[in-house]
C-alpha positions in Angstrom: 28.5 226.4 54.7 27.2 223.8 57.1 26.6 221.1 54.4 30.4 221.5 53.8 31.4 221.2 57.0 28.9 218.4 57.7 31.3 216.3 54.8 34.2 216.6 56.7 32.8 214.1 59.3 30.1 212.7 56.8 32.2 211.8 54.3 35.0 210.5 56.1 32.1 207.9 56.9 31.2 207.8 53.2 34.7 206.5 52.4 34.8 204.0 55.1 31.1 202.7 53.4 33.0 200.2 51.1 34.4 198.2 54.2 31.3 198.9 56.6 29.7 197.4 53.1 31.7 194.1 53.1 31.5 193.5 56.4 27.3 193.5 56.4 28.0 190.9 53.6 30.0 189.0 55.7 27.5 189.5 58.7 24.9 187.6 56.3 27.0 184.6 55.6 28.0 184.7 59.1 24.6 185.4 60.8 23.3 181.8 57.9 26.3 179.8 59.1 25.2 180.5 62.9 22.2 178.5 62.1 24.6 175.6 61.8 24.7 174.2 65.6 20.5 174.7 65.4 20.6 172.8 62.1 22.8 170.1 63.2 21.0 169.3 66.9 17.9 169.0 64.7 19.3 166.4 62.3 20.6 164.9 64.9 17.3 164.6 67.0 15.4 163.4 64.4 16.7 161.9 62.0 20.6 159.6 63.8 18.6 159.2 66.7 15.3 158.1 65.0 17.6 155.8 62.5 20.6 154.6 64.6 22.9 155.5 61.3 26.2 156.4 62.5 27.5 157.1 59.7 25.0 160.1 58.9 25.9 160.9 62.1 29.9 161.1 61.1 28.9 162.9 57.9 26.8 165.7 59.8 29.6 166.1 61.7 31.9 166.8 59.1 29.9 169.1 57.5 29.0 171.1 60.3 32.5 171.4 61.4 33.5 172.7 57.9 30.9 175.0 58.0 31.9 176.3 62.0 35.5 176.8 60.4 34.4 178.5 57.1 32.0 181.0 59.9 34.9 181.5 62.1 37.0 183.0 59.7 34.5 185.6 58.0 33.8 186.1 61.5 37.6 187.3 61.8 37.6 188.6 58.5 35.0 191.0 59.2 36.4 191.8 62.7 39.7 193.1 61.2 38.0 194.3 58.0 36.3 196.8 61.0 40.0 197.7 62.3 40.7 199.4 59.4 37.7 201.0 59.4 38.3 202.7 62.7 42.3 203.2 61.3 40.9 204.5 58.0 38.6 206.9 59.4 41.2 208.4 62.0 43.8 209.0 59.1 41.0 210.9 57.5 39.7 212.7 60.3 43.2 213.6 62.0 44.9 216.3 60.4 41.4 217.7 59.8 41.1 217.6 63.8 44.4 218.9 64.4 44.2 221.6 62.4 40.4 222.8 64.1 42.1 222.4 67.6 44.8 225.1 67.0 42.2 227.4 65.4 40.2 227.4 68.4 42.9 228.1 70.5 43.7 230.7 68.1 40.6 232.4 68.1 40.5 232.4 71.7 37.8 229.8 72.1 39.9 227.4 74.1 41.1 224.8 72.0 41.7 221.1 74.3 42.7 218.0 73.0 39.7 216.7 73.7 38.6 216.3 70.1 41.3 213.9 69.2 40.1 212.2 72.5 36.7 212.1 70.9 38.4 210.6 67.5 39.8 207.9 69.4 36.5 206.9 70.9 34.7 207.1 67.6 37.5 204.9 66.3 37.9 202.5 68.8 33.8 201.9 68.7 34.1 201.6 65.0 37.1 198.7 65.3 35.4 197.0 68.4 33.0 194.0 69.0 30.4 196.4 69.7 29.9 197.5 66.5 29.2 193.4 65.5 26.0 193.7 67.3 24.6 196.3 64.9 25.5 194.1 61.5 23.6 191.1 63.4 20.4 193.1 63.9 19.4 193.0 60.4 19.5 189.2 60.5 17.5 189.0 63.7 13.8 188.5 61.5 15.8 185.5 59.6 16.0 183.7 62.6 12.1 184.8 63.8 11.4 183.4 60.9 12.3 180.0 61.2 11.1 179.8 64.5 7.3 180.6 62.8 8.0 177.9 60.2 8.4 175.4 62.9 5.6 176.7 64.5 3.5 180.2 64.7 3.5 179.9 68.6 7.6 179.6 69.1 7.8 182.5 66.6 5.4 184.5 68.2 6.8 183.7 71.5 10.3 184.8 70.3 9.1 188.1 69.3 7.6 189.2 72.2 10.8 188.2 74.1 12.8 190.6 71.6 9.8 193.8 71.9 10.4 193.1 75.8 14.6 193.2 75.2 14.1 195.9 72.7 12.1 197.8 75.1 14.6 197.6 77.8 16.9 199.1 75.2 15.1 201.7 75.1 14.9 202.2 78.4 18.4 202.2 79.4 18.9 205.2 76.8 16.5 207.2 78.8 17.4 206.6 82.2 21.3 207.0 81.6 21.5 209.5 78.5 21.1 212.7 80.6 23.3 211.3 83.4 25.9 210.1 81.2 26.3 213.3 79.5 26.5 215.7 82.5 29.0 213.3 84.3 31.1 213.5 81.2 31.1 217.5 81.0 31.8 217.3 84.6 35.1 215.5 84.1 36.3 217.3 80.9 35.8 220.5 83.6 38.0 218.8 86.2 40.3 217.5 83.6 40.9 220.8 82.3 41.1 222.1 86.0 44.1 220.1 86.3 45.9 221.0 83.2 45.3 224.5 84.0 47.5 223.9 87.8 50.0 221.7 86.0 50.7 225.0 83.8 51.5 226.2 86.8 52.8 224.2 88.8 56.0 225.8 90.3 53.1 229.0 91.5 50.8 226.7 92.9 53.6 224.8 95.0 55.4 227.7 96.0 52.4 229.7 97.0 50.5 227.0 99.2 47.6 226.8 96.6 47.9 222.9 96.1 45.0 222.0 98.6 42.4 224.5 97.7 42.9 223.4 94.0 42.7 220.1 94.6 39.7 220.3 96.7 38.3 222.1 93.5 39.1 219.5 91.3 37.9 216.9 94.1 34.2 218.5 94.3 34.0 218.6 90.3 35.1 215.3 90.3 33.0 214.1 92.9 29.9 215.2 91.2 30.7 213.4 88.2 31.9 210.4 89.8 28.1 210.6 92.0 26.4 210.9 88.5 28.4 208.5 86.6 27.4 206.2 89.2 24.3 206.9 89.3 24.1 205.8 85.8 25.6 203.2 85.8 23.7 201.7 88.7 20.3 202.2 86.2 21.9 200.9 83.7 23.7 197.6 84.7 19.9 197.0 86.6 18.5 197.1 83.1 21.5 195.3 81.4 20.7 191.9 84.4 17.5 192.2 83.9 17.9 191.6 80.3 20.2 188.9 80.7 17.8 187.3 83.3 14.9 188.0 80.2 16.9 186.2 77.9 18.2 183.6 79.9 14.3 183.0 81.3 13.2 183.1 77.7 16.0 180.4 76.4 14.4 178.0 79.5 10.7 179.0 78.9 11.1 178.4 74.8 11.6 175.0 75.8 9.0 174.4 78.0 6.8 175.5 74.9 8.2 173.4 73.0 8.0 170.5 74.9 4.3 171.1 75.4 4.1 171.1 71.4 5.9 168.1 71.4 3.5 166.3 74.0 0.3 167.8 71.0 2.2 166.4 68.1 3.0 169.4 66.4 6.9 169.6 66.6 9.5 166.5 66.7 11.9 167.3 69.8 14.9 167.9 67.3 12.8 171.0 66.5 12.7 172.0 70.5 16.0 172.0 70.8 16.9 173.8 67.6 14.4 176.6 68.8 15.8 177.2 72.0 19.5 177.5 70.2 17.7 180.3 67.6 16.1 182.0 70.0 19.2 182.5 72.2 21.2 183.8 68.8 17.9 185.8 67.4 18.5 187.9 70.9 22.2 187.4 70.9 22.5 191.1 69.2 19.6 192.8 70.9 21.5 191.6 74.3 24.8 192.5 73.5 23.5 196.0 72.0 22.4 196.5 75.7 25.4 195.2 77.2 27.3 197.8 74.9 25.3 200.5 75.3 27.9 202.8 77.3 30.1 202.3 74.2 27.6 203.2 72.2 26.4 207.0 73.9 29.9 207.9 74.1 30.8 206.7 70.4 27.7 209.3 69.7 28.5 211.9 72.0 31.8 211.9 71.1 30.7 212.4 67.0 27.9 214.8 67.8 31.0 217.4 70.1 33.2 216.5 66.6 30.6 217.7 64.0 30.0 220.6 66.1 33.5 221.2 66.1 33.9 220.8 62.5 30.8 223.6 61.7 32.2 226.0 64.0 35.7 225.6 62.8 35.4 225.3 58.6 38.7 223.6 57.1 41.3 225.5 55.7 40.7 226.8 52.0 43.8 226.2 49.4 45.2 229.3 48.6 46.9 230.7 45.7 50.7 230.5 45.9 51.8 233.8 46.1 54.9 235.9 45.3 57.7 236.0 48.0 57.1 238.8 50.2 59.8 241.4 50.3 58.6 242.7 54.0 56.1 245.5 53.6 53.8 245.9 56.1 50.3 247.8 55.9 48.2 247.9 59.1 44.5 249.5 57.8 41.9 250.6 60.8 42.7 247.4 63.1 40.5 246.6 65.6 40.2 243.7 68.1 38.1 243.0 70.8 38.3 239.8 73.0 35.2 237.1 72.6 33.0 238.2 74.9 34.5 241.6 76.1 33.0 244.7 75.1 36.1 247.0 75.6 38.9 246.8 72.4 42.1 245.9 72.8 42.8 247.6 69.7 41.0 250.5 68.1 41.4 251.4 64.7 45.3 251.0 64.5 47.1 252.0 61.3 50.4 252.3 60.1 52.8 251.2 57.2 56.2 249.4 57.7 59.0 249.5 54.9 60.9 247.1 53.4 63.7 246.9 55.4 62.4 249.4 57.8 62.7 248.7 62.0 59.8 249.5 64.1 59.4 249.7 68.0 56.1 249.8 69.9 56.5 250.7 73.1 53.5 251.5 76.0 52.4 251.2 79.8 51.4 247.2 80.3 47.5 246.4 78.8 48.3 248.6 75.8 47.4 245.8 73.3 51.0 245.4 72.3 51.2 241.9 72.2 47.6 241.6 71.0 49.2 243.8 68.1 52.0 241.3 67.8 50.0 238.1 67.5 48.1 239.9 64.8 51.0 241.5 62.7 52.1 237.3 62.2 48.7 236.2 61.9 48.2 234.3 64.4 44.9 235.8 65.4 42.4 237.8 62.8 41.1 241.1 63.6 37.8 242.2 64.6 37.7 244.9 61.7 40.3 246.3 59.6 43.2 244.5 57.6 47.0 243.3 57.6 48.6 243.2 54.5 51.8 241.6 53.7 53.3 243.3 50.1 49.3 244.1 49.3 47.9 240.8 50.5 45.8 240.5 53.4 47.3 237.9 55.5 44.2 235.9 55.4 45.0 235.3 51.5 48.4 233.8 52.4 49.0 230.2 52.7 50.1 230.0 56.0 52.3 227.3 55.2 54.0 228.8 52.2 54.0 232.0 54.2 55.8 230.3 57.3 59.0 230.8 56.3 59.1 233.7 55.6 58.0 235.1 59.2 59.8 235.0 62.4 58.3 235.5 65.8 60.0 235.6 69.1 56.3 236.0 71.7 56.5 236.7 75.2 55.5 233.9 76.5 58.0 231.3 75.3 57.2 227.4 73.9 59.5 224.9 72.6 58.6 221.5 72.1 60.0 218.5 72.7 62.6 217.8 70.1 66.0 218.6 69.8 67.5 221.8 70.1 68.1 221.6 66.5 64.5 220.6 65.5 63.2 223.1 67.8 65.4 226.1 65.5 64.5 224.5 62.3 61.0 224.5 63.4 60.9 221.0 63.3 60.8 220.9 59.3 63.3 219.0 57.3 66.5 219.5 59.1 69.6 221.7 57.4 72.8 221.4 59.5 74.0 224.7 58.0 70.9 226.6 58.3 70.3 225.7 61.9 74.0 226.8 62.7 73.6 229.9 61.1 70.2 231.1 62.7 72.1 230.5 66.2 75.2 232.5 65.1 72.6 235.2 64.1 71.6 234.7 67.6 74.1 235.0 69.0 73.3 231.7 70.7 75.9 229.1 68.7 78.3 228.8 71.7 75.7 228.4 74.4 74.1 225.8 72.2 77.8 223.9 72.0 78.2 223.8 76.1 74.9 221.9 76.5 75.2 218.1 77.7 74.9 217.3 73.7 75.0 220.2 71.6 72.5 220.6 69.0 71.0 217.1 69.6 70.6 217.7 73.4 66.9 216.9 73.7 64.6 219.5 75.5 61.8 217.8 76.8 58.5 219.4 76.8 58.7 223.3 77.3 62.2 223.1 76.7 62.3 222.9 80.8 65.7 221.8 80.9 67.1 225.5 80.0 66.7 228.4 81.8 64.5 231.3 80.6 66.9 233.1 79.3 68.3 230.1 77.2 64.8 229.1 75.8 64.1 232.8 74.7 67.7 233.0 73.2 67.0 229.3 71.3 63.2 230.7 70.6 64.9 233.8 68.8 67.3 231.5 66.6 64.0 229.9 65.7 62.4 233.3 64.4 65.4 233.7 62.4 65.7 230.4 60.9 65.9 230.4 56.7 65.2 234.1 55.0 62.4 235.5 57.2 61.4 239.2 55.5 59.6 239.9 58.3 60.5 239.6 62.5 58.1 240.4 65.1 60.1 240.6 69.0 57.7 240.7 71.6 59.5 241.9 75.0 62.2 240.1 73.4 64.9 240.6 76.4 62.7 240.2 79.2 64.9 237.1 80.5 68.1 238.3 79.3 71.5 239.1 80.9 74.0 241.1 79.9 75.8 238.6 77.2 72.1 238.0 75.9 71.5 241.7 75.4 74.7 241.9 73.6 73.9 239.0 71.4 70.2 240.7 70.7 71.4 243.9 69.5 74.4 242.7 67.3 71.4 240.0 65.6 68.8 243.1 65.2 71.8 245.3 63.6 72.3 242.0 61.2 68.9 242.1 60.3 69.0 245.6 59.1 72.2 245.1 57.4 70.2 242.3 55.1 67.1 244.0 54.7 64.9 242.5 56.8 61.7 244.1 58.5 61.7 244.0 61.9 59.2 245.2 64.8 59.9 245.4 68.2 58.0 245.4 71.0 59.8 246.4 74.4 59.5 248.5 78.2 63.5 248.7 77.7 65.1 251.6 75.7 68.0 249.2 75.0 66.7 247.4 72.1 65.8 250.6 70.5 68.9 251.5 69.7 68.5 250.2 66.2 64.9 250.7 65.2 64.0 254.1 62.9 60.5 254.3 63.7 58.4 254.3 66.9 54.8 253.5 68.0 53.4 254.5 71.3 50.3 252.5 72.2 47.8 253.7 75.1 44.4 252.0 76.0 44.4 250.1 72.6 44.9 253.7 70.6 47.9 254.9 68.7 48.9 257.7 70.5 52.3 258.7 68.7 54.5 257.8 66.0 57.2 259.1 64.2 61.4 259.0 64.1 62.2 257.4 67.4 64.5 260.6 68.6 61.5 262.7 68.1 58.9 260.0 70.0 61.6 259.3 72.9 62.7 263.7 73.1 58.7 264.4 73.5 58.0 261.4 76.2 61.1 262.8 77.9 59.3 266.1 77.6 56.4 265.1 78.6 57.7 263.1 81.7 59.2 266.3 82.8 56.4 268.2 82.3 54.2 265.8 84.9 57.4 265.7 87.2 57.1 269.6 87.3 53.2 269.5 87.4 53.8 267.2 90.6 56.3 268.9 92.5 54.5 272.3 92.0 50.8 271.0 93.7 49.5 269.7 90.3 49.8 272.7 88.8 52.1 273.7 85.9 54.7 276.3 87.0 55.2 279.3 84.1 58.5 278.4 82.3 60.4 281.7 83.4 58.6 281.3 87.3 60.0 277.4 86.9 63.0 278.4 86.1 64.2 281.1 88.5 62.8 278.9 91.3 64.9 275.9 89.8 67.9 278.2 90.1 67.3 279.6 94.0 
């Protein structure tokens, strides 16, 4: 399983290898032409000077500016050659991501944006200049050795300049990794600190909690901030004392060679031209330095997305399956939080119909809407299995099987979009079908007296309506197209009167055409249409049958502790009850 998942990220690499292939062929040619300027101070040196020709001097000139040109542009050949790269591997990595982040926060592992964060840093190191340094490395022993065919001690004097530079390199790694890395967790906690009080932002304002939170955020920040600085003090020391190193080297390489010169060894045309190599042979070794924060996040940032991609495998292609007609079969459920060792659920079964309208009703906690988000698939159980006509929901497509669910949850999203897009569920757009879901929710006319109707755009979380319009819209989205099956959590918690009404005439439509529904309420209102009905307790099923005979017994039984209670907490004979009831 690992070596599968390790492709996802692997061999979105693999496919960008054709490019990153190219452009190391261009990095030779362009790495050969940079020996030009070298080339051309030596010629001139040693050979105009020495022979007062101008016109060798004219046609050096010329050739060496053809050749600068010809470098120049497989210089920016190879640079936008790397931009689509970085654009190549994002369109292969993306929906991949996407699709990881949501099953996180399905599974209850938290699930941030911080992956496609991590994309865009891979990408953007991938499509940058820094990248250039790592195709000019190869090339760096060309140039060392030219400097040994002009003479063993400029070569050798070059390489021990590059072992120093390469050292500092190394260096830099291990005096900024650690830091680097714990000053980045720190601000991914402080960033999702933030997002957490935006979510709720009208609390924390109302409730005076805006200072202590952001003195919480502050101190994570702060830490960070120390570290990150901290690191960066290390490594821009190491980064000037490379420069310095190089820049000492360029002045020192002459000297040598001026000191050869003075023997007779080298003509000073080859002086020159050595200092110009040297200063391109540690060109990339410098730059690589300079870089280097580019570089350990570019790393980072892959290593968090291929553990990402083993934790969360991609989506398997399913076979297509029949149209479900709306049977539901809950076998032995059982779900228990990551990292909790009570269930939520315990061994919950039941069957629903065809057709057939369920209500779940229990005290808050009961694992009703844990129950919920499992009946649509949403989350995956612990143990036991939901089937759909047969089919465990896991063996669904779940976008074939889409439209053919509708879900209303308690907590209510739309997105930004139109109202329109948010009722079609932002799929292709049918004028007729989107009218009719709102008529079957009752929520056409509402829909008509906003500022622009149906294209009346909502912004994100649909702030601009009022709860009771969102859950209204929300409940035209569950009953977009020909759901089979509808799953109401609390579905008139933020409902008036008029809302009410429109809820009870759309749940009596739904059983006029069929469809399954299961609601999940504290109000005995919405029951009025539903044949069956659940009582959860403490993640247990604690009663079901017809819902006069589940409603007659909790009646009973509510009478029974009301007695219990008013007699000293014990139970009164009937006959004894009843006689004192009447004097």
């Amino acid at each position: 399983m690992a070596s599968e998942t390790d492709d996802d990220l692997a061999g979105a690499l693999r496919k960008c290898r054709p490019i990153l292939l190219w452009v190391l062929g261009f990095s030779l040619f362009v790495n050969v032409l940079m020996l030009v300027p070298a080339l051309y101070m030596l010629q001139v040196y040693d050979r105009v000077l020495a022979t007062g020709s101008r016109e060798t001097l004219i046609l050096l000139t010329l050739v060496a500016l053809f050749l600068l040109a010809v470098m120049g542009l497989l210089d920016l050949v190879r640079g936008r050659l790397l931009v689509r790269a970085g654009n190549y591997l994002d369109t292969c990595l993306g929906p991949r991501l996407y699709h990881a982040v949501f099953a996180q926060r399905v599974a209850g592992k938290g699930g941030s944006v911080q992956p496609l964060d991590d994309l865009r840093t891979l990408r953007q190191f991938v499509s940058g200049n820094g990248l250039f340094a790592f195709f000019d490395a190869p090339w760096v022993p060309l140039y060392l050795a030219l400097l040994f065919l002009f003479h063993p001690w400029l070569g050798a004097f070059a390489s021990l300049a590059g072992l120093i530079l390469i050292g500092l390199t190394l260096a830099n790694e291990k005096a900024t990794r650690g830091l680097m890395g714990e000053a980045g967790e720190r601000y991914r906690e402080a960033r999702g600190q933030v997002s957490d009080s935006l979510n709720g932002a009208e609390v924390v304002r109302s409730l005076g909690m805006l200072p202590a939170l952001r003195q919480r955020w502050l101190a994570g920040h702060r830490i960070g901030l120390a570290m990150q600085s901290r690191a960066s003090d290390r490594a821009s020391g190491l980064t000037q004392s490379a420069r310095t190193l190089r820049l000492a080297s360029q002045s020192l390489i002459l000297g040598l060679g001026a000191l050869l010169v003075l023997e007779g060894s080298i003509t000073p045309g080859v002086m020159i031209a050595a200092s110009i190599i040297l200063a391109r042979a540690l060109a990339p070794i410098d730059s690589m330095i300079g870089g280097w924060r580019s570089f350990v996040s570019a790393r980072d940032a892959y290593r968090r997305l291929a553990k990402l991609l083993r934790e969360v495998p991609a989506e398997r292609q399913r076979l297509a399956l029949p149209a479900p007609q709306g049977a539901v079969a809950v076998e032995s459920v059982t779900l228990r939080p990551p990292g909790s060792e009570r269930a939520v659920l315990d061994g919950i079964t039941f069957r629903v119909a065809p057709g057939e309208h369920v209500g779940i009703i229990g005290p808050s906690a009961a694992g009703k809407s844990s129950l919920a988000r499992l009946l649509i698939g949403a989350q995956l159980p612990e143990r036991g299995t939901i089937r759909l006509d047969g089919a465990s929901l896991e063996h669904w497509d779940r976008a074939l099987l889409g439209p053919f669910l509708g879900y209303l949850p308690q907590e209510i999203e739309l997105f930004d979009g139109t109202v329109s897009d948010n009722i079609a569920r932002f799929g292709e757009l049918c004028a007729h079908r989107v009218v009719e879901a709102a008529r079957k929710a009752g929520v056409h006319d509402m829909i008509l007296r906003l500022p622009d109707g149906y294209e009346t755009r909502l912004g994100r979380s649909g702030t601009m309506l009022s709860r009771g319009q969102r859950q209204r819209v929300a409940l035209a989205r569950a009953l977009y197209g020909d759901p089979v099956l509808v799953v109401l959590d609390e579905p008139n918690a933020n409902l008036d009167d008029a809302g009410e009404r429109a809820l009870s005439a759309a749940l009596d439509k739904l059983k006029q055409a069929g469809v399954s529904v299961i609601v999940i309420t504290h109000r005995r209102s919405v029951l009025a249409s539903v044949d069956t009905l659940l009582l959860l307790d403490e993640g247990r099923l604690r009663l079901r049958g017809a819902r006069d005979d589940v409603l007659s017994r909790l009646d009973a039984d509510t009478s029974r502790r009301n007695a219990t209670a008013a007699f000293g907490g014990q139970a009164p004979e009937p006959r004894r009850a009843a006689r004192e009831a009447r004097t």
